[in-house]
C-alpha positions in Angstrom: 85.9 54.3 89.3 83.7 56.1 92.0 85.9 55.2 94.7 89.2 56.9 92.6 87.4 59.6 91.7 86.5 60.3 95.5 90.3 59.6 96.6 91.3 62.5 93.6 88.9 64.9 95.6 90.1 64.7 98.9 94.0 64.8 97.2 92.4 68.1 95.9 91.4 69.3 98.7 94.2 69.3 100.6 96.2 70.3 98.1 94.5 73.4 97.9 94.4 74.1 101.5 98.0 73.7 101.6 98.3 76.1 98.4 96.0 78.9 100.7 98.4 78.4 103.6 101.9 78.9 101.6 102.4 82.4 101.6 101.6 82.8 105.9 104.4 79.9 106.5 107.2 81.8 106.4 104.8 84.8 108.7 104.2 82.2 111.3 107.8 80.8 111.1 109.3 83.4 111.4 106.7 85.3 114.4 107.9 83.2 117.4 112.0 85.1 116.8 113.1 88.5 118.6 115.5 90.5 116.5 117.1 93.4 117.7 119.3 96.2 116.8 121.4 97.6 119.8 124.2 99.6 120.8 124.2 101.8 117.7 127.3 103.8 117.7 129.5 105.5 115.1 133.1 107.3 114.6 134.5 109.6 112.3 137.2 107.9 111.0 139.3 110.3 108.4 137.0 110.5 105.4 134.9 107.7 106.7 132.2 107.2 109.4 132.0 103.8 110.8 129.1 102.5 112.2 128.8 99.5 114.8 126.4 97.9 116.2 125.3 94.3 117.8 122.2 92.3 116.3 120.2 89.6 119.0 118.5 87.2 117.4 119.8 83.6 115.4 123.5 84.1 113.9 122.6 81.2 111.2 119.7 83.1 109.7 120.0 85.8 107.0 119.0 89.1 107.7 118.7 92.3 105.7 120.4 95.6 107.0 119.7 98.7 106.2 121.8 101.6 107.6 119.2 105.1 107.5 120.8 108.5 108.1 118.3 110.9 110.4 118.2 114.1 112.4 117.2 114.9 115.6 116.0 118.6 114.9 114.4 117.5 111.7 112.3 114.3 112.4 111.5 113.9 108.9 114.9 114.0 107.6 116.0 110.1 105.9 118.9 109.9 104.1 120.4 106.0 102.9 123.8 106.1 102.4 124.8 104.4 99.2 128.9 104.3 99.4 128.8 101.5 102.1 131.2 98.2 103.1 130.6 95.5 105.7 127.9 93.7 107.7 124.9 95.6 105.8 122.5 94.2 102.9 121.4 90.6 103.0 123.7 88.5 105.1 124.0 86.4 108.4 124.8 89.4 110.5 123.5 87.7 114.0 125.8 88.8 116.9 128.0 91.6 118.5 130.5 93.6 116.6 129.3 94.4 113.2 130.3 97.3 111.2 129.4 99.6 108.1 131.4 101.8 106.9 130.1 105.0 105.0 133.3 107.2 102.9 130.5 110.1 103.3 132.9 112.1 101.0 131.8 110.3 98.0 128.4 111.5 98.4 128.9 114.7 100.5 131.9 116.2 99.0 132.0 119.2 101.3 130.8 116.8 104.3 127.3 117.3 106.6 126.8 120.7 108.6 125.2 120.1 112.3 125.9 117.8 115.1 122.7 116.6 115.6 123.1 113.3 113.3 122.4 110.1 114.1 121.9 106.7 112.4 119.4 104.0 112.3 119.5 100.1 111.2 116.7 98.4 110.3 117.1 95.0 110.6 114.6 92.1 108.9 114.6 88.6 108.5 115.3 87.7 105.2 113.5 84.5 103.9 116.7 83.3 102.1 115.0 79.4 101.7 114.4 78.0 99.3 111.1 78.3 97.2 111.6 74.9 95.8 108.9 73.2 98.3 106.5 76.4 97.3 106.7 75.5 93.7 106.4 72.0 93.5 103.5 72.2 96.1 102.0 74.7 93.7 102.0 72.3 91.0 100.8 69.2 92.6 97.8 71.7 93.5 97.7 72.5 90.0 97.7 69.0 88.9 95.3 67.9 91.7 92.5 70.4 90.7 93.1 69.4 87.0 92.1 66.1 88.1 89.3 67.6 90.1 87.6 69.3 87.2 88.2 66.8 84.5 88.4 63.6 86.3 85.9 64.4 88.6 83.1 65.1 85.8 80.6 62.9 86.9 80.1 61.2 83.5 76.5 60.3 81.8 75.6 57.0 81.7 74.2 56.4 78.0 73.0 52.8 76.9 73.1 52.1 72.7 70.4 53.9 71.0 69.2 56.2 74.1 71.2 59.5 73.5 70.9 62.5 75.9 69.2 66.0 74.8 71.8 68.2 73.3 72.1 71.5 75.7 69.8 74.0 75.2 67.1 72.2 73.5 63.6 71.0 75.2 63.0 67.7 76.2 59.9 66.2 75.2 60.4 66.0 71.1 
C-alpha cells in the first residue's frame, strides 16, 4: 500500500507543476514569432475609406486586428471605427494585401475636418487552440491532489482493544 501511495504523490506532483505552467505555454509559444504591421496606407473611396496594409508573420495562425483612427496634431486623439468589412477582427490575416473598409459616413455624417489623419493596426496573435488539453490537464490535477489528500493520509495503525486518544483530550487517563 506504501509503495501506491508514494507512486500517487509523485503523479501529484507533476500534475501540479504542469497545472502552474499552463497559463505561460501559450506566452512562451508564442515569444519565439515576429508579427508585423507594414505599409499602412488608405484611400478615399466615395463614401468609404479603405485601408491596406501587409501583415509578416505565419499566414496559418489567427490574429486579431484592430484598425485605430489617430491624429498627428493631437497625439491623444483614438478613435475605433465601428462600420468596418474585410481582413480585421479575429482571422488568419498573415500576408500582403489586406484590406478594411470603413463607410465613415455611417458614423460621421458630415465627414472628418483636417488632413492630418492617419490610421493604426494593431495586430496580436490570437490563441484560437483549443483549451481542451488545458481542461483535462486541470482535472487530472484535480483528481491527482484528491488522491494526494485522501489517499495519501497516512493511516493509524490500531490493534483490537488499543484505541487512539480522541483529538483534544490528554493522554495519560
Amino acid at each position: 500500500m506504501q509503495i501506491l501511495i508514494n507512486r500517487f504523490r509523485s503523479l501529484c506532483v507533476v500534475l501540479v507543476s504542469l497545472l502552474l505552467m499552463e497559463p505561460l505555454t501559450p506566452a512562451l509559444a508564442r515569444s519565439g514569432e515576429d508579427i508585423a504591421v507594414v505599409n499602412v496606407r488608405f484611400q478615399v473611396s466615395g463614401n468609404k475609406i479603405v485601408v491596406s496594409y501587409d501583415l509578416t508573420g505565419p499566414s496559418d495562425r489567427d490574429y486579431s486586428i484592430k484598425l485605430i483612427l489617430r491624429r498627428k496634431q493631437v497625439p491623444s486623439y483614438e478613435y475605433a471605427p465601428k462600420a468596418l468589412a474585410g481582413d480585421y477582427g479575429v482571422g488568419k490575416f498573415g500576408g500582403s494585401g489586406r484590406q478594411i473598409t470603413w463607410e465613415i459616413l455611417r458614423e460621421y455624417p458630415n465627414g472628418l475636418e483636417g488632413d492630418d489623419f492617419y490610421f493604426h493596426i494593431e495586430a496580436t496573435l490570437s490563441s484560437s487552440g483549443s483549451n481542451l488539453l488545458y481542461y483535462l490537464g486541470g482535472g487530472a490535477a484535480a483528481v491527482g491532489a484528491v488522491v494526494y489528500f485522501v489517499v495519501g493520509k497516512k493511516s493509524a495503525v490500531v490493534s483490537e482493544g488499543n484505541f487512539p486518544q480522541p483529538a483534544g483530550r490528554p493522554s495519560g487517563y
